[in-house]
C-alpha positions as CSV (number, residue, x, y, z in Angstrom):
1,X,2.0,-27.2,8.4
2,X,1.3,-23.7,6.6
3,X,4.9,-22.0,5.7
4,X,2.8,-18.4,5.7
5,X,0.8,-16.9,8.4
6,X,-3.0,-17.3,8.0
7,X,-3.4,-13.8,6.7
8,X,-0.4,-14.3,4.3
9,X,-2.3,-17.3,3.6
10,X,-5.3,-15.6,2.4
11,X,-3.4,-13.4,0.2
12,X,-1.4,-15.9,-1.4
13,X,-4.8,-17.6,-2.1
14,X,-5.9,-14.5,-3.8
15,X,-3.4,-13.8,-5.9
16,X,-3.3,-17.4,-7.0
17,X,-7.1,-17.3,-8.0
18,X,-6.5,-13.7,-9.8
19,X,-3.0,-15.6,-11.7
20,X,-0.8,-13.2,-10.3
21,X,2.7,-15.1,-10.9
22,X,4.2,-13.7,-7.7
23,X,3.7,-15.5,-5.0
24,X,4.4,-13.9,-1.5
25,X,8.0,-13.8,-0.2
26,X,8.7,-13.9,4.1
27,X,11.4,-11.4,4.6
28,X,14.1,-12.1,7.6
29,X,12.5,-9.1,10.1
30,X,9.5,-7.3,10.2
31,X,9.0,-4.5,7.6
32,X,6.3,-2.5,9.1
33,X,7.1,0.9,7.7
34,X,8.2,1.5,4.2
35,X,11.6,2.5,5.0
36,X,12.0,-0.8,6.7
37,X,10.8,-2.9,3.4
38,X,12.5,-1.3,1.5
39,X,15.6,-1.8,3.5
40,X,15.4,-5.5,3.3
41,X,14.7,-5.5,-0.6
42,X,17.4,-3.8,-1.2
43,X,14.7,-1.2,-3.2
44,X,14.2,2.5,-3.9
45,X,11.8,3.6,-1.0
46,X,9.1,4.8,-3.6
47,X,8.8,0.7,-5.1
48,X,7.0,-0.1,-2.0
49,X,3.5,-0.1,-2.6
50,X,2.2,1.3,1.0
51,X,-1.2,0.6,1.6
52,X,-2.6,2.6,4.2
53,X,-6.6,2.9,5.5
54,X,-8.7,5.9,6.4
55,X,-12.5,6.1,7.7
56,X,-14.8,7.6,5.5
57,X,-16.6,9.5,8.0
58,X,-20.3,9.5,6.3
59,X,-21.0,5.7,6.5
60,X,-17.9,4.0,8.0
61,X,-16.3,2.5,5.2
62,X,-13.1,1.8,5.0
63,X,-10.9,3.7,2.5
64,X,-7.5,2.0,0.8
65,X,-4.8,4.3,-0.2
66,X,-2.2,2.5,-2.2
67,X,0.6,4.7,-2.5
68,X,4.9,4.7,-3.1
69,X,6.7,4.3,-0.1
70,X,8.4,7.7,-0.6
71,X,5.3,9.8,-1.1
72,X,3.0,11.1,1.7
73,X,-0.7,11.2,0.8
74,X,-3.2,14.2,0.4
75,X,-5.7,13.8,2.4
76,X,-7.8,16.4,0.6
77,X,-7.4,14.5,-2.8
78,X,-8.5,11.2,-1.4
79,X,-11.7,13.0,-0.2
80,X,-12.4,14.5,-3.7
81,X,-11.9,10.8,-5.3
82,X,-14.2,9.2,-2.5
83,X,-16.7,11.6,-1.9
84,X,-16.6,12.8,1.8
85,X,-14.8,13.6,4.5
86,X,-11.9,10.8,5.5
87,X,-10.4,10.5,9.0
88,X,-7.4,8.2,10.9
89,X,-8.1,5.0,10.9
90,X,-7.3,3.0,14.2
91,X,-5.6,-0.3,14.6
92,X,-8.9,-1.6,16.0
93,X,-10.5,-0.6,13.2
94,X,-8.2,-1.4,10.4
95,X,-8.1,-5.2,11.8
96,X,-11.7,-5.3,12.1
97,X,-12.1,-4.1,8.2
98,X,-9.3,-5.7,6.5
99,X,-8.6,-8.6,9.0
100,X,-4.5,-7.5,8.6
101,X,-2.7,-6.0,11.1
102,X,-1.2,-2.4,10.4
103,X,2.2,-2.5,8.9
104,X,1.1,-6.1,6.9
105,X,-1.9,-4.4,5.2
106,X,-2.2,-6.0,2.0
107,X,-4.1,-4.4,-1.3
108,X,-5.7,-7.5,-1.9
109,X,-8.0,-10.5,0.5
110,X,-9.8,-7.8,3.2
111,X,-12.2,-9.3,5.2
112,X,-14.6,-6.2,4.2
113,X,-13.9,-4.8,0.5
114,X,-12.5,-1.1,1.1
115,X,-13.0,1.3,-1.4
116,X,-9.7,1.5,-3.5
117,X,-7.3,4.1,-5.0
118,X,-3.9,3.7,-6.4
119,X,-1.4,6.1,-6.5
120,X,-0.5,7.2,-9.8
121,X,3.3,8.0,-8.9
122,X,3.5,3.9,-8.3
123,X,3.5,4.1,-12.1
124,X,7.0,5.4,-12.1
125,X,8.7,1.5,-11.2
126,X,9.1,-1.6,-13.6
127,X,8.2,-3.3,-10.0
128,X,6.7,-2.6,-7.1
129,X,6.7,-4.3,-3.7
130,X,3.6,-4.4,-1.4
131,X,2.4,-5.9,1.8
132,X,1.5,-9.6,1.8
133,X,-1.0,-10.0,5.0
134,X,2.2,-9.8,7.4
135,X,5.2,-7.5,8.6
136,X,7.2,-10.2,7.4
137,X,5.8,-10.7,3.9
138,X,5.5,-9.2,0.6
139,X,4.8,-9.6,-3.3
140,X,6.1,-8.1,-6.1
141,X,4.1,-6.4,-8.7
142,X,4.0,-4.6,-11.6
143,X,1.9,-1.2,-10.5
144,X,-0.3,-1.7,-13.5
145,X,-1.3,-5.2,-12.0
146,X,-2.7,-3.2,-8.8
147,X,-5.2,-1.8,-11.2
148,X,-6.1,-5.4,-12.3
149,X,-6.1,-7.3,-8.9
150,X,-8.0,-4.7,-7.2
151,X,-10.3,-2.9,-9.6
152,X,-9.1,0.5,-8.2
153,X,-8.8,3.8,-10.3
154,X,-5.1,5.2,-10.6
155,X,-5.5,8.5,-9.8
156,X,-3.1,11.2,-8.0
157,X,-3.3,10.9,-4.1
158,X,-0.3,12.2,-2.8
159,X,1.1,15.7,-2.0
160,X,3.6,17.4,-3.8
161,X,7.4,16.3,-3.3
162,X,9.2,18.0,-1.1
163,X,12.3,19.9,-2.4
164,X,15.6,18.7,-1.9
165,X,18.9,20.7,-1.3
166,X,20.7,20.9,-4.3
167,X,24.3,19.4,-3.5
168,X,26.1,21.9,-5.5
169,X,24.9,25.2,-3.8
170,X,22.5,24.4,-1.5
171,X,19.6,25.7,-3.3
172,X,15.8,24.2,-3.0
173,X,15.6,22.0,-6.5
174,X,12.1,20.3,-7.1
């Protein structure tokens, strides 16, 4: 009897034949938003590795974004880095391209190679956490090891941060 999902499966298989030393971890409840992952880890938001797909609208390839958890990504820069236009990608479609579900979208084992960019704010962790094939699993990661198990450029993909109110006075701090 598998103790993983089939698609968790598949990605602990990869990471095995890559000799990545982490092997996937099932967490209690689903995690299938950031916030939710991060909950569970007991992590900063921005250590979960989101991976989230977009249609490149030219040919119908799938686009990865691997971004942090707390950042929201730029849909213009991602066009720059993949050259064309990039829209939503649907549920039908992201299970049809990377044979994962949304919300257990993993960075690594997609049925169709996507075309890949990391997020270079991942850089900011010792360890990162990312999806394992399931809502209920992950890996952990060095961000630098995303480079290495998926061949992807680290580049920057994600809008600016949105201010928040300085606790003293109130005032917009960056």
């Amino acid at each position: 009897m598998n103790t993983f999902p089939e698609s968790t499966e598949r990605v602990a298989a990869e990471l095995l034949r890559l000799s990545h030393p982490h092997a996937p971890r099932v967490l209690d409840d689903a995690a299938r938003t950031a916030q939710q992952a991060a909950d569970q880890l007991g992590v900063a938001l921005g250590q979960i590795a989101k991976s989230i797909i977009f249609r490149r609208k030219s040919d119908d390839v799938a686009v990865l974004v691997v971004t942090s958890g707390d950042r929201r990504v730029d849909e213009k820069k991602v066009e720059a880095h993949v050259g064309g236009k990039i829209g939503r990608a649907d549920a039908e479609f992201v299970k049809a391209r990377t044979g994962f579900s949304i919300g257990g979208v993993s960075p690594v084992a997609h049925a169709t190679p996507p075309v890949t960019l990391i997020d270079q704010d991942l850089l900011r962790f010792e360890v990162v956490w990312a999806a394992a094939g399931h809502p209920h699993s992950v890996f952990s990661l060095h961000p630098t090891d995303l480079q290495r198990l998926t061949g992807a450029p680290v580049v920057d993909v994600v809008q600016a941060p949105i201010a928040a109110p300085d606790a003293v006075d109130g005032k917009l701090v960056a």
